[in-house]
C-alpha positions as CSV (number, residue, x, y, z in Angstrom):
1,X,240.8,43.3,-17.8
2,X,241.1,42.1,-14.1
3,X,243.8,42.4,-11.8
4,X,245.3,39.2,-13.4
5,X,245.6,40.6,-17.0
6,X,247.0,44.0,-15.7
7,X,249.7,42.4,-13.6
8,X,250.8,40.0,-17.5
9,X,250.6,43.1,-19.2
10,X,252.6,44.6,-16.8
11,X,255.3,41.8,-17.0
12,X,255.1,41.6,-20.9
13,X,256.5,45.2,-21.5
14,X,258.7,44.8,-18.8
15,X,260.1,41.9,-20.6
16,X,260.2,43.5,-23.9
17,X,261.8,47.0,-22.8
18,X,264.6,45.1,-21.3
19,X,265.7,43.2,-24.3
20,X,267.7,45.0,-26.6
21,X,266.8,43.5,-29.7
22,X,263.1,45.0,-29.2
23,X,261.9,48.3,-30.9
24,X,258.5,48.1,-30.8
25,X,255.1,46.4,-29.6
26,X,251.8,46.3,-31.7
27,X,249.1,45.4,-29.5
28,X,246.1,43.7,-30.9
29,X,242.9,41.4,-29.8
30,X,243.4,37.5,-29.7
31,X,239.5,37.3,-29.4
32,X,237.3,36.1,-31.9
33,X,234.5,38.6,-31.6
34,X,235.6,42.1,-32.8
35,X,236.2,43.6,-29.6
36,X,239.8,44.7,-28.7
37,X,239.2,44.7,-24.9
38,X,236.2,45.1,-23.2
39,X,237.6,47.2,-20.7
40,X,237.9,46.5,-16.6
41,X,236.6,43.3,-15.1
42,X,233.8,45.4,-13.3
43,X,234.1,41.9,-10.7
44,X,237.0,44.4,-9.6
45,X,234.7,47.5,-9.3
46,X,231.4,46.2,-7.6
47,X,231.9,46.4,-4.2
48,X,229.5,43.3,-2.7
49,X,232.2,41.0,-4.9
50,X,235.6,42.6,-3.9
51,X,237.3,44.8,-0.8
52,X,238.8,48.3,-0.7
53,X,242.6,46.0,0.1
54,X,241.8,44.1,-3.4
55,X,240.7,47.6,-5.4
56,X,243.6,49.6,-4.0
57,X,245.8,47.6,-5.7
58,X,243.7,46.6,-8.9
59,X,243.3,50.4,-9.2
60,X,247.4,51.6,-8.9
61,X,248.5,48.5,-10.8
62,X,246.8,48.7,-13.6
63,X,247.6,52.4,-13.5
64,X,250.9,52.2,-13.2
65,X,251.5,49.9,-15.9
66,X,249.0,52.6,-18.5
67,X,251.4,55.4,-17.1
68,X,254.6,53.3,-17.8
69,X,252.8,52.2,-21.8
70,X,252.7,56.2,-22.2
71,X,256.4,56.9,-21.7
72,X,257.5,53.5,-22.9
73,X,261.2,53.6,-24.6
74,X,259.8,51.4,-27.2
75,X,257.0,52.2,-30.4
76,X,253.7,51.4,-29.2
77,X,250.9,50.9,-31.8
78,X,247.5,49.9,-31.0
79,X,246.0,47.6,-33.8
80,X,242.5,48.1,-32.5
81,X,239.6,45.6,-34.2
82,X,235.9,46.4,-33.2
83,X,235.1,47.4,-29.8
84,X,237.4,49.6,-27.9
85,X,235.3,51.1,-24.6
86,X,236.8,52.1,-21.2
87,X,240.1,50.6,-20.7
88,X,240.5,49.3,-23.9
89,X,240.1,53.0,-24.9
90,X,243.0,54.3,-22.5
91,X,245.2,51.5,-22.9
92,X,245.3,52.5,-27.1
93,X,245.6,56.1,-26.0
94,X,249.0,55.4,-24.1
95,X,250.0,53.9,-27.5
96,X,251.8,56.3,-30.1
97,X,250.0,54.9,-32.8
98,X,246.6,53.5,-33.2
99,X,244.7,52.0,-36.2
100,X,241.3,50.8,-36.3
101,X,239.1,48.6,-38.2
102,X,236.4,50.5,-40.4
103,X,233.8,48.6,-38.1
104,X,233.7,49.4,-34.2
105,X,233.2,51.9,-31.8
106,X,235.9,53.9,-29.1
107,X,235.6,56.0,-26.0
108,X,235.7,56.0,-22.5
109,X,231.6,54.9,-21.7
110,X,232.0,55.0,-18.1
111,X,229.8,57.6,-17.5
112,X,227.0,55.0,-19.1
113,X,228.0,52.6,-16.2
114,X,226.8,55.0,-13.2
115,X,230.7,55.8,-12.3
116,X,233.0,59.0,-13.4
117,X,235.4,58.6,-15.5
118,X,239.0,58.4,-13.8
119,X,240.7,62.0,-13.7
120,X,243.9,61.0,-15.1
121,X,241.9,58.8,-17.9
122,X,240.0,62.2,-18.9
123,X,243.5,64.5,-18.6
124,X,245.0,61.7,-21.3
125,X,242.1,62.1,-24.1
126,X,241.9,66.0,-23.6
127,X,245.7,66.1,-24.6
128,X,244.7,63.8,-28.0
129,X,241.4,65.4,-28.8
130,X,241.5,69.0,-26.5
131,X,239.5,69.9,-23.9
132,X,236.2,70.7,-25.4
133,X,235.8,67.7,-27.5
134,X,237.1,65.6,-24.5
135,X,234.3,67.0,-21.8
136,X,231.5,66.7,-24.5
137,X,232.3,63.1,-25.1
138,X,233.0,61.8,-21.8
139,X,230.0,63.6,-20.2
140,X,227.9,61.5,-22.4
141,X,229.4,58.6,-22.8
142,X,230.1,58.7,-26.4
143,X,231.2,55.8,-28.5
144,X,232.6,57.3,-31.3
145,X,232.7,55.5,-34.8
146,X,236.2,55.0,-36.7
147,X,235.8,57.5,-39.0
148,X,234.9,60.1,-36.4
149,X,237.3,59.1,-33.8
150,X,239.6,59.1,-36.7
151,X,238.6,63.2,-37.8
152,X,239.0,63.9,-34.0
153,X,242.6,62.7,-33.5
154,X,241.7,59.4,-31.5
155,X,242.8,56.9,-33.9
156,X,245.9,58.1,-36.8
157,X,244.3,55.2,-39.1
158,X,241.2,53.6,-40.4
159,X,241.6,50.6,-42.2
160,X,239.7,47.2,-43.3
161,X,239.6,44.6,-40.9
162,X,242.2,41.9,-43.3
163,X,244.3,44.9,-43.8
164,X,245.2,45.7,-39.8
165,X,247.8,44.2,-38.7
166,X,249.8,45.0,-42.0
167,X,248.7,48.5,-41.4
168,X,249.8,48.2,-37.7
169,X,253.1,47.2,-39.2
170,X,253.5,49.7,-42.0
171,X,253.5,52.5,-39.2
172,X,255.6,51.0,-36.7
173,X,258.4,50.4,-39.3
174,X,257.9,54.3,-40.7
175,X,258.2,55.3,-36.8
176,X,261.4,52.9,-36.4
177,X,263.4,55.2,-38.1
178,X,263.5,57.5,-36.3
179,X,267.0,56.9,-33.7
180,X,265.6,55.1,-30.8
181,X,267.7,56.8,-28.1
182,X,266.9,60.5,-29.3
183,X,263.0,59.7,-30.3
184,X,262.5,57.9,-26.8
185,X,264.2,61.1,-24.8
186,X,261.9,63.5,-26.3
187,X,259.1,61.3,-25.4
188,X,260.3,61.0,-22.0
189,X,260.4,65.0,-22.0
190,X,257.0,64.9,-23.2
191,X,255.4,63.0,-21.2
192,X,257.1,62.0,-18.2
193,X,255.5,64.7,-15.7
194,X,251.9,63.9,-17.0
195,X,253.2,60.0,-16.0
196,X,254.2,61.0,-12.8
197,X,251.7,63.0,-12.0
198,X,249.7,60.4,-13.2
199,X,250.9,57.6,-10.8
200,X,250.8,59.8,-8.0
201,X,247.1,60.4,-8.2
202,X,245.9,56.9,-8.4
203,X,247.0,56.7,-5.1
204,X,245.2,58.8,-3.9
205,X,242.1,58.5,-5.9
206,X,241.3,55.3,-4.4
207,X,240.0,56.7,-0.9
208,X,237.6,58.7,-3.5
209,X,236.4,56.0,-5.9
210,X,236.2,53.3,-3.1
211,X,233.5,55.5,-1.9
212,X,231.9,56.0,-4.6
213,X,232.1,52.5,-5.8
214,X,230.6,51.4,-2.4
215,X,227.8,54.4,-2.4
216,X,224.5,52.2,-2.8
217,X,223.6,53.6,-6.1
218,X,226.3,52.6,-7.5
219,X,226.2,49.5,-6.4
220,X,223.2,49.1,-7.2
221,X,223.7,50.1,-11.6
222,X,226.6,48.2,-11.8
223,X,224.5,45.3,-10.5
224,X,222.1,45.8,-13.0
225,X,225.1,45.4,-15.6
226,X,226.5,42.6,-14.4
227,X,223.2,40.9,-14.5
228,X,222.0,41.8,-18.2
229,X,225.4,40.7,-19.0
230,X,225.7,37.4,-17.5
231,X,222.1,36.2,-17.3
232,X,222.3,37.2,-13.1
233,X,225.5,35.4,-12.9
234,X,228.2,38.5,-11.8
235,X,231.2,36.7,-13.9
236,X,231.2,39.0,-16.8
237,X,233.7,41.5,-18.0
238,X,233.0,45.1,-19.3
């Protein structure tokens, strides 16, 4: 997920909110391997290979478009197929809905990484899972199976793998209908402080990470990552 892929998915729901014949978005993996997003290009988090100018803005960008999913007018579901770490994870969390194949893992692993995981990103999953959960799982880095994401309240569904996107489908049409303009103002009412609070603090929160990000221990993890992932060549994603 680098700056790039923020900025289409960012342009995608702004396109789809503003046409009227649109209700709802299922988003789902167009990878062959079961992953549904391996989470932030960490190109964009280790320092030697980017600037503080080029994080600031992969950090409120892609922040601002997760804060606008989670009070999106429209149904969101998550169709989530195998692995689901980091922003994979928050990106399905912003969604209303989120099924997952019996086979895979979710959580927000950052912690694994050598880096905290974002305020805002914590503050999401304690208001799906509550507080206690939330802190044991992101202190550790948890990956949690389907079924026990599904007994904590991060996923609504597990399903097989063939059967996803039907199931993806099935609960988008039982949320459609419910009237669109009285479902999406009490979402709005529901969220929309935690959003803009939320939007608010990635500004600021870049001054912080910057300096952890740039601290050299954690440079020097996440270039330990980068290298058992790409065979010493810093191109991979995470």
């Amino acid at each position: 997920m680098s700056l790039a892929f923020w900025h289409q998915l960012s342009a995608a729901l702004e396109e789809l909110e503003a046409d009227p014949e649109v209700r709802g978005v299922v988003f789902c993996s167009g990878l062959r391997r079961d992953v549904f997003t391996a989470g932030n290009d960490i190109n964009e988090l280790y320092a030697p290979l980017t600037s503080k100018e080029r994080y600031r803005q992969f950090w409120v960008d892609s922040n601002r478009f997760l804060a606008r999913l989670y009070t999106s007018p429209l149904v969101t579901v998550a169709a989530i197929r195998g692995a689901c770490p980091a922003g994979g994870c928050c990106l399905s969390m912003c969604c209303d809905y989120r099924v997952m194949t019996e086979q895979g893992s979710i959580g927000l692993n950052e912690v694994a990484l050598g880096i905290s995981v974002p305020k805002m990103w914590a503050a999401l999953m304690a208001r799906l899972v509550g507080q206690g959960p939330s802190e044991k799982l992101l202190q550790f880095a948890a990956m949690l199976k389907p079924r026990e994401a599904l007994r904590l309240g991060l996923v609504d569904e597990v399903v097989p793998k063939d059967g996803l996107l039907e199931a993806a489908e099935t609960a988008m049409r039982n949320m459609l209908q419910a009237p669109d303009a009285s479902r999406a103002e009490t979402k709005r009412l529901m969220r929309g402080d935690f959003a803009r609070e939320w939007v608010a603090f990635a500004e600021t929160e870049v001054d912080y990470a910057w300096e952890l990000l740039s601290s050299p221990g954690v440079v020097a993890q996440l270039g330990v990552v980068l290298e058992r992932l790409s065979g010493g060549k810093p191109k991979s994603k995470l």
